[in-house]
mmCIF file as Biopython writes it, N, C-alpha, C and O atoms, coordinates in Angstrom:
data_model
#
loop_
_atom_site.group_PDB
_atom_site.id
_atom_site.type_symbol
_atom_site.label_atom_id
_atom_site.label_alt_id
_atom_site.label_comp_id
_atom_site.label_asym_id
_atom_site.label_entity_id
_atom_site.label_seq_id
_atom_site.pdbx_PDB_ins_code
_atom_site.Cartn_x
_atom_site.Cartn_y
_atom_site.Cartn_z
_atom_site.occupancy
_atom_site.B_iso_or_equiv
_atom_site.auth_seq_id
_atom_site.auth_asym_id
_atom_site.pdbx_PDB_model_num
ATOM 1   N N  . UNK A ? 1  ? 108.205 153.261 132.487 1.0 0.0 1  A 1 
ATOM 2   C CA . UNK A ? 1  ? 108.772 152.472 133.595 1.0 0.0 1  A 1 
ATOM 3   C C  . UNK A ? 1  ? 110.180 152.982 133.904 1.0 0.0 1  A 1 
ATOM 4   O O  . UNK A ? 1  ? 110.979 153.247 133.005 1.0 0.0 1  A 1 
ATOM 5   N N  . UNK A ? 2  ? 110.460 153.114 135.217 1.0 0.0 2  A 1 
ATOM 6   C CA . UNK A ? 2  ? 111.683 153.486 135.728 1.0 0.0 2  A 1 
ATOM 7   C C  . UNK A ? 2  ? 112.800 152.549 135.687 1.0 0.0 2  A 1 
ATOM 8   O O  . UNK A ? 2  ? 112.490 151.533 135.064 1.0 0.0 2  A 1 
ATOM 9   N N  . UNK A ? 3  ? 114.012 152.542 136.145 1.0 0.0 3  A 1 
ATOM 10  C CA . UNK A ? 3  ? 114.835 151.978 135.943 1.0 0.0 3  A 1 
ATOM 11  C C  . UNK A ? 3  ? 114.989 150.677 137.444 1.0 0.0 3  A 1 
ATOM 12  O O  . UNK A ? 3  ? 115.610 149.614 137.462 1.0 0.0 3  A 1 
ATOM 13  N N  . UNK A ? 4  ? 114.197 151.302 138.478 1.0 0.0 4  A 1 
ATOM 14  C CA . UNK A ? 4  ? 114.145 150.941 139.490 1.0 0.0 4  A 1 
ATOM 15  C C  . UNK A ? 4  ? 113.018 149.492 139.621 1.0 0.0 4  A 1 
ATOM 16  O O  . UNK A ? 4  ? 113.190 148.425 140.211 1.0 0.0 4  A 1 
ATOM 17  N N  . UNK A ? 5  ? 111.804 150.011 138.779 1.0 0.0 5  A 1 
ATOM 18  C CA . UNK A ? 5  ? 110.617 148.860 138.470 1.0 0.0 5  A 1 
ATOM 19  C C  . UNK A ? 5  ? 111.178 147.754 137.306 1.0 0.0 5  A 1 
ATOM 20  O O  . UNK A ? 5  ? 110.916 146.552 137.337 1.0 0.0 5  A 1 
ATOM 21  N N  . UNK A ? 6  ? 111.901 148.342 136.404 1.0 0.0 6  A 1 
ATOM 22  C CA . UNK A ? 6  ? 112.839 147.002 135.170 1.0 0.0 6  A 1 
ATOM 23  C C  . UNK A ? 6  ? 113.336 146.354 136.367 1.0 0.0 6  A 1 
ATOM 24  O O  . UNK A ? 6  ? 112.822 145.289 136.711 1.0 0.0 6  A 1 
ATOM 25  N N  . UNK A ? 7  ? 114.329 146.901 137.082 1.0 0.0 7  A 1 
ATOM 26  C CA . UNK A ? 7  ? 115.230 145.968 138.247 1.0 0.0 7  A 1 
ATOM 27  C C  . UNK A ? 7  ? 114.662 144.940 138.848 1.0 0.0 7  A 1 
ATOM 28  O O  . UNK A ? 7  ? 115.016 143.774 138.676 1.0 0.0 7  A 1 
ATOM 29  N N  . UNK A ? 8  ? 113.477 145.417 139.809 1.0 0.0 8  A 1 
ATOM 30  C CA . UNK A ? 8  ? 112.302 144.596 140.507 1.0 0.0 8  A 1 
ATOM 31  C C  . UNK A ? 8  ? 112.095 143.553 139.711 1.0 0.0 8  A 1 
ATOM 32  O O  . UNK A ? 8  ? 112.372 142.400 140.043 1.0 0.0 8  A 1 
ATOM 33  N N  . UNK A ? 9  ? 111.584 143.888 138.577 1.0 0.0 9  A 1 
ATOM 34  C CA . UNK A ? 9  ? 110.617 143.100 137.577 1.0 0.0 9  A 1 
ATOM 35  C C  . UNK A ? 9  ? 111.631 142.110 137.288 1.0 0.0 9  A 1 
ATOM 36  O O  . UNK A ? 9  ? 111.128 140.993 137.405 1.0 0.0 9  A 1 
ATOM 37  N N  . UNK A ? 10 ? 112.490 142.072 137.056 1.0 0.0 10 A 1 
ATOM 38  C CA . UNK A ? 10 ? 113.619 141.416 136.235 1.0 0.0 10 A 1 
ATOM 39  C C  . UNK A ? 10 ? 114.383 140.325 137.396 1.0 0.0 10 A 1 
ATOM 40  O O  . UNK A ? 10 ? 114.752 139.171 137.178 1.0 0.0 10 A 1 
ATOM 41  N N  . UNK A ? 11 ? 114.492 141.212 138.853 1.0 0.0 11 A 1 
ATOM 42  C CA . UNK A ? 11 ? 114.850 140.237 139.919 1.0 0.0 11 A 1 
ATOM 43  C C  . UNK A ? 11 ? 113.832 139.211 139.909 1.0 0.0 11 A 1 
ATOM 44  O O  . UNK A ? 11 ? 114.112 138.016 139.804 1.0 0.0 11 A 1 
ATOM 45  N N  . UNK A ? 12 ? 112.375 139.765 140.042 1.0 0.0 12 A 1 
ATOM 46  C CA . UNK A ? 12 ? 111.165 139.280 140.228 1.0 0.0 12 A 1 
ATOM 47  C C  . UNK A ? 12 ? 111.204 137.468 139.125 1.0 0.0 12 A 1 
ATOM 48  O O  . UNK A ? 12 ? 110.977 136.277 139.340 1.0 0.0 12 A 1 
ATOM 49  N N  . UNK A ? 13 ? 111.422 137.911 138.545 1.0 0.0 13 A 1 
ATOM 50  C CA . UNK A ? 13 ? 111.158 136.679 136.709 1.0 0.0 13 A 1 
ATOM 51  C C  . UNK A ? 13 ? 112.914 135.710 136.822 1.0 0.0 13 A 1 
ATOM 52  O O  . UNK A ? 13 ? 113.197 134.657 136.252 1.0 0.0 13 A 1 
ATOM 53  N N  . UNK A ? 14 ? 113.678 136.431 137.621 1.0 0.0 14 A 1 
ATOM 54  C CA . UNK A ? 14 ? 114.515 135.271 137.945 1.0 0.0 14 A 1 
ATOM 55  C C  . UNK A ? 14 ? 114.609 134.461 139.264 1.0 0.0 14 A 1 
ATOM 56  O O  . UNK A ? 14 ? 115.128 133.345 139.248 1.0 0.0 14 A 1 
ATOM 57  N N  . UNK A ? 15 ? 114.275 134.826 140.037 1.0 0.0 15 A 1 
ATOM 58  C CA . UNK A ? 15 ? 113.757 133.990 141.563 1.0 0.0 15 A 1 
ATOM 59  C C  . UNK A ? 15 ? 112.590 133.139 140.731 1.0 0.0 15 A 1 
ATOM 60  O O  . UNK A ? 15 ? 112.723 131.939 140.489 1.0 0.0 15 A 1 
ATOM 61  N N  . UNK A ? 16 ? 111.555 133.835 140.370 1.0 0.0 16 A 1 
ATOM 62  C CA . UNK A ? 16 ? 110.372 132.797 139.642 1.0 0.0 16 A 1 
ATOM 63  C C  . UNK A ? 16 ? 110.973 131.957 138.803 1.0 0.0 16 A 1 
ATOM 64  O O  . UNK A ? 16 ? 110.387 130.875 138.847 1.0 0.0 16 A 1 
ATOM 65  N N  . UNK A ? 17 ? 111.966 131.945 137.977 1.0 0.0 17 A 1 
ATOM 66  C CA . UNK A ? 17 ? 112.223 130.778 137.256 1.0 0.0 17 A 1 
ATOM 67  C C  . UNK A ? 17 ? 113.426 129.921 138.495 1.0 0.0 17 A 1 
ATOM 68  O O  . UNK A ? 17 ? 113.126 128.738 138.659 1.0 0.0 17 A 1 
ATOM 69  N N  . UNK A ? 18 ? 114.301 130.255 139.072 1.0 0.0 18 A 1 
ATOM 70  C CA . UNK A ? 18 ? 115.059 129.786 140.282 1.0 0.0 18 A 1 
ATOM 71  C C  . UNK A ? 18 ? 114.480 129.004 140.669 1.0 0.0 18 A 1 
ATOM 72  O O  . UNK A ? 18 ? 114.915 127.870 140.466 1.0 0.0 18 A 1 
ATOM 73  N N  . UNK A ? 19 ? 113.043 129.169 141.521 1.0 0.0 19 A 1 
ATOM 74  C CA . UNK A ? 19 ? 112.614 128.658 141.969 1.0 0.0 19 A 1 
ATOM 75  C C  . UNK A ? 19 ? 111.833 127.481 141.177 1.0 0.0 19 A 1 
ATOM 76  O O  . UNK A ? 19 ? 112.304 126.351 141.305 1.0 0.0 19 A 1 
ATOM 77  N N  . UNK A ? 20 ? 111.001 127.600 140.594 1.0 0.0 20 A 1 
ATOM 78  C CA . UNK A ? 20 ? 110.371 127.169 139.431 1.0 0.0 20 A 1 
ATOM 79  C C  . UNK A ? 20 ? 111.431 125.891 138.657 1.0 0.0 20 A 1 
ATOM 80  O O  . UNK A ? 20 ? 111.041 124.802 138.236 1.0 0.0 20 A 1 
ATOM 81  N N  . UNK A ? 21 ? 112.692 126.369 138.640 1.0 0.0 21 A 1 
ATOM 82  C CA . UNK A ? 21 ? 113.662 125.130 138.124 1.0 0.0 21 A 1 
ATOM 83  C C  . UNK A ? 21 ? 114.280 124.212 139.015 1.0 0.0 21 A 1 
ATOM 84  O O  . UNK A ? 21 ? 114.650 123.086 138.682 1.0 0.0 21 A 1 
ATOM 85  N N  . UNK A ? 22 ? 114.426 124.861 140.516 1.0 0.0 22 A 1 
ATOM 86  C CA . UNK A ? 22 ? 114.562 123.542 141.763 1.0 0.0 22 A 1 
ATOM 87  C C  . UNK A ? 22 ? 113.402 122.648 141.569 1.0 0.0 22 A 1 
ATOM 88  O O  . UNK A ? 22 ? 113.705 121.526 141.165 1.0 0.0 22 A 1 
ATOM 89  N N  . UNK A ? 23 ? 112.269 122.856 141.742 1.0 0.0 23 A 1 
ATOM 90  C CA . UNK A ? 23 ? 111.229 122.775 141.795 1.0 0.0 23 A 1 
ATOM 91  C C  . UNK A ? 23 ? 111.157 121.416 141.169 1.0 0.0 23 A 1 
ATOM 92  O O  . UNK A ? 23 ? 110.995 120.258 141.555 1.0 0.0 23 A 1 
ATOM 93  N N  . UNK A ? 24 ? 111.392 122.197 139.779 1.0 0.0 24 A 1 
ATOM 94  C CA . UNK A ? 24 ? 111.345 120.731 138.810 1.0 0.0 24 A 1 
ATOM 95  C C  . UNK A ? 24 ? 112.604 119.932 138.802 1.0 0.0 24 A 1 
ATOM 96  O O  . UNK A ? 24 ? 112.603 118.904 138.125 1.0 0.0 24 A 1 
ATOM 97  N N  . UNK A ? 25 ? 113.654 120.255 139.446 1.0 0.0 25 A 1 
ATOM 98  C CA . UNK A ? 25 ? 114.835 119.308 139.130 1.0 0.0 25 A 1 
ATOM 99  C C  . UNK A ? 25 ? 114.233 118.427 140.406 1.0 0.0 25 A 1 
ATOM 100 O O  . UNK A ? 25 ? 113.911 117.270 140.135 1.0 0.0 25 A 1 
ATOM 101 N N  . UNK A ? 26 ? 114.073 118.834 141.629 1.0 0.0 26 A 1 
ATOM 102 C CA . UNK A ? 26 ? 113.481 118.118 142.966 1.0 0.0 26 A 1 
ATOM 103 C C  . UNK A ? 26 ? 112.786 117.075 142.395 1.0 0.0 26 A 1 
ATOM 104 O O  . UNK A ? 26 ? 113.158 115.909 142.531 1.0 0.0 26 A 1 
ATOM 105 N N  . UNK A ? 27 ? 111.913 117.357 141.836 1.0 0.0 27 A 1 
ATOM 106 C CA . UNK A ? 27 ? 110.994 116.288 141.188 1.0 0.0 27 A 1 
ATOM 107 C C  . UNK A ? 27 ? 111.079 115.270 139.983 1.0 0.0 27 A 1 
ATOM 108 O O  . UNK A ? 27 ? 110.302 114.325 139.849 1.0 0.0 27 A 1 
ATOM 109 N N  . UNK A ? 28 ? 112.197 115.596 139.055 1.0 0.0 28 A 1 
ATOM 110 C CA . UNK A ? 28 ? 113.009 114.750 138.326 1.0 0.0 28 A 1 
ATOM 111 C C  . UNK A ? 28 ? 113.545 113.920 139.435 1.0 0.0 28 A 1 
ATOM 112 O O  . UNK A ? 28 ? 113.200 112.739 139.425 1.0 0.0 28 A 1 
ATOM 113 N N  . UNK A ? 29 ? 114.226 114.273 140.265 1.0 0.0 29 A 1 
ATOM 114 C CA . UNK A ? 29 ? 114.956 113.237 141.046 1.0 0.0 29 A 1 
ATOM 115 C C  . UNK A ? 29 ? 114.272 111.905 141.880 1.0 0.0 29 A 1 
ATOM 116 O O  . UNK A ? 29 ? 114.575 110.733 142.105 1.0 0.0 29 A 1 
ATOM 117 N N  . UNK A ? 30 ? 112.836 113.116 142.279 1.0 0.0 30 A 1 
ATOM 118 C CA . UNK A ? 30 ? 112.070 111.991 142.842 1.0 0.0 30 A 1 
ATOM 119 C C  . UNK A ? 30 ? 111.509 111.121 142.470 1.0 0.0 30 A 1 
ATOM 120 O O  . UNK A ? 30 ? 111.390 110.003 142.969 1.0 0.0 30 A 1 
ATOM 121 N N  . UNK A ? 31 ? 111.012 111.631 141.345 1.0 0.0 31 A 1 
ATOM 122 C CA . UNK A ? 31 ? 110.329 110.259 140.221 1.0 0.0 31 A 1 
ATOM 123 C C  . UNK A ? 31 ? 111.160 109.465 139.705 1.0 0.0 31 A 1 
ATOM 124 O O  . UNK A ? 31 ? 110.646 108.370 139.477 1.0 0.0 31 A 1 
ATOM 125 N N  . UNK A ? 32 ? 112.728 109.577 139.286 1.0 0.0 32 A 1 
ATOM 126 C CA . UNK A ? 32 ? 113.591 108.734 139.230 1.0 0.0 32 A 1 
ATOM 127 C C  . UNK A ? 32 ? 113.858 107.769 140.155 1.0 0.0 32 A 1 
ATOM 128 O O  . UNK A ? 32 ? 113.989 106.605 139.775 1.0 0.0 32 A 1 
ATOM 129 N N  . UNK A ? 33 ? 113.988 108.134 141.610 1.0 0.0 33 A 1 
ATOM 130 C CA . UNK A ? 33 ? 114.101 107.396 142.714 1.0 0.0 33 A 1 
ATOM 131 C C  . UNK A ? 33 ? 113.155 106.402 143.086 1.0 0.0 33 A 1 
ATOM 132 O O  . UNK A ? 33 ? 113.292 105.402 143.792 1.0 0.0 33 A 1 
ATOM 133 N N  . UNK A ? 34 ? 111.680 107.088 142.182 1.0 0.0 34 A 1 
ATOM 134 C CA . UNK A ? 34 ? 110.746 106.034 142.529 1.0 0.0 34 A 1 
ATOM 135 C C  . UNK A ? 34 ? 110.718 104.699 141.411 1.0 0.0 34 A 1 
ATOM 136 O O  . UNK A ? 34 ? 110.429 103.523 141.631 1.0 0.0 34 A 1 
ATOM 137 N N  . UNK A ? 35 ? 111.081 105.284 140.306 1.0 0.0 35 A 1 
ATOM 138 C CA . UNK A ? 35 ? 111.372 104.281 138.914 1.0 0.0 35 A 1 
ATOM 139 C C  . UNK A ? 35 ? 112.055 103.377 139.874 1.0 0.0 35 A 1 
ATOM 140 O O  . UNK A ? 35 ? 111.520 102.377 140.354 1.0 0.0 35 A 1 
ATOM 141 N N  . UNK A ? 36 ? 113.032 103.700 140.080 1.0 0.0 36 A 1 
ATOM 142 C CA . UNK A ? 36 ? 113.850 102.773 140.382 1.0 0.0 36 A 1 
ATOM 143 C C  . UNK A ? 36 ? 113.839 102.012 141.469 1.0 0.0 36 A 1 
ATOM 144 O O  . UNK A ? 36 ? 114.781 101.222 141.422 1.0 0.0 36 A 1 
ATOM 145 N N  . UNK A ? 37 ? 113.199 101.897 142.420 1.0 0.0 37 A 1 
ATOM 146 C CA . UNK A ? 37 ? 112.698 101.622 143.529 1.0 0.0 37 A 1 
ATOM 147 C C  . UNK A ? 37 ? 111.678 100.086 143.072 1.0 0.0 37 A 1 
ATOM 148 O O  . UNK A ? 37 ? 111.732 98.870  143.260 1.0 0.0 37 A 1 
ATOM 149 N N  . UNK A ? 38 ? 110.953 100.906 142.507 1.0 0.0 38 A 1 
ATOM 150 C CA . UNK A ? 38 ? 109.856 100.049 141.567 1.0 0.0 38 A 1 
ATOM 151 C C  . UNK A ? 38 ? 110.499 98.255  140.611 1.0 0.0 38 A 1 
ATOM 152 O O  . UNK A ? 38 ? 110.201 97.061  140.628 1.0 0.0 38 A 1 
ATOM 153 N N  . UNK A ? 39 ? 111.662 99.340  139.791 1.0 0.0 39 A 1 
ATOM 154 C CA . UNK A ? 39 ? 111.888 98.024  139.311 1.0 0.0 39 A 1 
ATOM 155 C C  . UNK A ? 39 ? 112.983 97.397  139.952 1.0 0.0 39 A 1 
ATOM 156 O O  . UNK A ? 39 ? 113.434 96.490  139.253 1.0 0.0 39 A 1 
ATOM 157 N N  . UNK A ? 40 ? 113.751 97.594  141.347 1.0 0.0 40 A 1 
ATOM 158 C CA . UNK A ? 40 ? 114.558 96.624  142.250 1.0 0.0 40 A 1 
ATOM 159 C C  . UNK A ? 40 ? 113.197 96.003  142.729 1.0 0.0 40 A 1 
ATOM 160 O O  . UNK A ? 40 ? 113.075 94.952  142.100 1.0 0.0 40 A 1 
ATOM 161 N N  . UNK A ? 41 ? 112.466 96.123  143.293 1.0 0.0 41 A 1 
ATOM 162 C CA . UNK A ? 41 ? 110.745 95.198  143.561 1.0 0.0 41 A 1 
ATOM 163 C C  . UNK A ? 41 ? 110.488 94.358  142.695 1.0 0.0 41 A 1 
ATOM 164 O O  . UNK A ? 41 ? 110.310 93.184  143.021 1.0 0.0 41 A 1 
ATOM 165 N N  . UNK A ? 42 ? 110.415 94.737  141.490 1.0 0.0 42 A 1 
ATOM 166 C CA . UNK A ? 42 ? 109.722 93.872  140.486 1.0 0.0 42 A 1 
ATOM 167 C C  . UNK A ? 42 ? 111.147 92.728  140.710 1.0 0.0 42 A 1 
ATOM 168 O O  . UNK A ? 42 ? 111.117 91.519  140.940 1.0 0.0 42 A 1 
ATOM 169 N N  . UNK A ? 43 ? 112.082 93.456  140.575 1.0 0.0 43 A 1 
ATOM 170 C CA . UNK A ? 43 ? 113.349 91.763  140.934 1.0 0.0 43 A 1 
ATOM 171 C C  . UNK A ? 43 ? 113.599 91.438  141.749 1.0 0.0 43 A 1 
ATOM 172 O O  . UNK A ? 43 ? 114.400 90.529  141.533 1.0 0.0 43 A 1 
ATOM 173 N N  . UNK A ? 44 ? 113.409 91.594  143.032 1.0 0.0 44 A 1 
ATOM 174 C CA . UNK A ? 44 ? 113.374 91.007  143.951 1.0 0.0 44 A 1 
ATOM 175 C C  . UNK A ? 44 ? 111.727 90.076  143.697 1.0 0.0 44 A 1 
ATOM 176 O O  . UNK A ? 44 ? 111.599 88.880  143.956 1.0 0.0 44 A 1 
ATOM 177 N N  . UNK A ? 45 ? 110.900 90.739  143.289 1.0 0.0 45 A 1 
ATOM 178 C CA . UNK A ? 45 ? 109.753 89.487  143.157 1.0 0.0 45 A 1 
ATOM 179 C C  . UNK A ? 45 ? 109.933 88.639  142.423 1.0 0.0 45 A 1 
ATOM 180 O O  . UNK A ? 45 ? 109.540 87.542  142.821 1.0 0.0 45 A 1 
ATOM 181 N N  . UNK A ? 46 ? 110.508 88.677  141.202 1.0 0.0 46 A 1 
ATOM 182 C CA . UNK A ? 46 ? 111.103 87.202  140.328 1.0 0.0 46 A 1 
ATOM 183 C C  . UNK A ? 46 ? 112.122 86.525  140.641 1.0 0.0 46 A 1 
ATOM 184 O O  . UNK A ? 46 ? 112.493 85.407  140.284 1.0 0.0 46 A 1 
ATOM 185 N N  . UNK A ? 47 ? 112.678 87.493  141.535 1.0 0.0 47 A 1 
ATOM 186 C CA . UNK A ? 47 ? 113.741 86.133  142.014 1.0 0.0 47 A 1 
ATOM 187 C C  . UNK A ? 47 ? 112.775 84.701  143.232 1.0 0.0 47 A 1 
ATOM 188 O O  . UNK A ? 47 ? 112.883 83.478  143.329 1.0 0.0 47 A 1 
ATOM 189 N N  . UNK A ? 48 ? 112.052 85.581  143.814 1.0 0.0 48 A 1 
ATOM 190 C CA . UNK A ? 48 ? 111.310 84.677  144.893 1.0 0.0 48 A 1 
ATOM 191 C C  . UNK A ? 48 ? 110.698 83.953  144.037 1.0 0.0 48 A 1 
ATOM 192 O O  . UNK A ? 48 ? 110.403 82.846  144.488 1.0 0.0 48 A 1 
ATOM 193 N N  . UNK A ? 49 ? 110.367 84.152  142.902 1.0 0.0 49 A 1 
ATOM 194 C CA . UNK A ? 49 ? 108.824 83.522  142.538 1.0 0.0 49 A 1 
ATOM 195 C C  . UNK A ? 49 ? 109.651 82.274  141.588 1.0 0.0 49 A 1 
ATOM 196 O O  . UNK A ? 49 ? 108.998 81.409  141.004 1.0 0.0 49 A 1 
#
């Protein structure tokens, strides 16, 4: 392997994890947002009830 294909390869495996780690932080956030969403509902329903 050339020095030119390591480069590629190596750009290649850090965009894939880049991406790959927005990815999952995006989705930490969203499922947090939904936790929480969830249990302001659940108290707003015991306060009515």
């Amino acid at each position: 392997m050339d020095l030119l294909t390591q480069l590629l390869l190596g750009m290649g495996a850090f965009s894939l994890i880049v991406v790959v780690g927005s990815f999952v932080g995006i989705m930490m956030v969203v499922i947090e947002d939904t936790i929480e969403e969830q249990q302001q509902a659940r108290e707003r329903n015991k306060r009515r009830g």
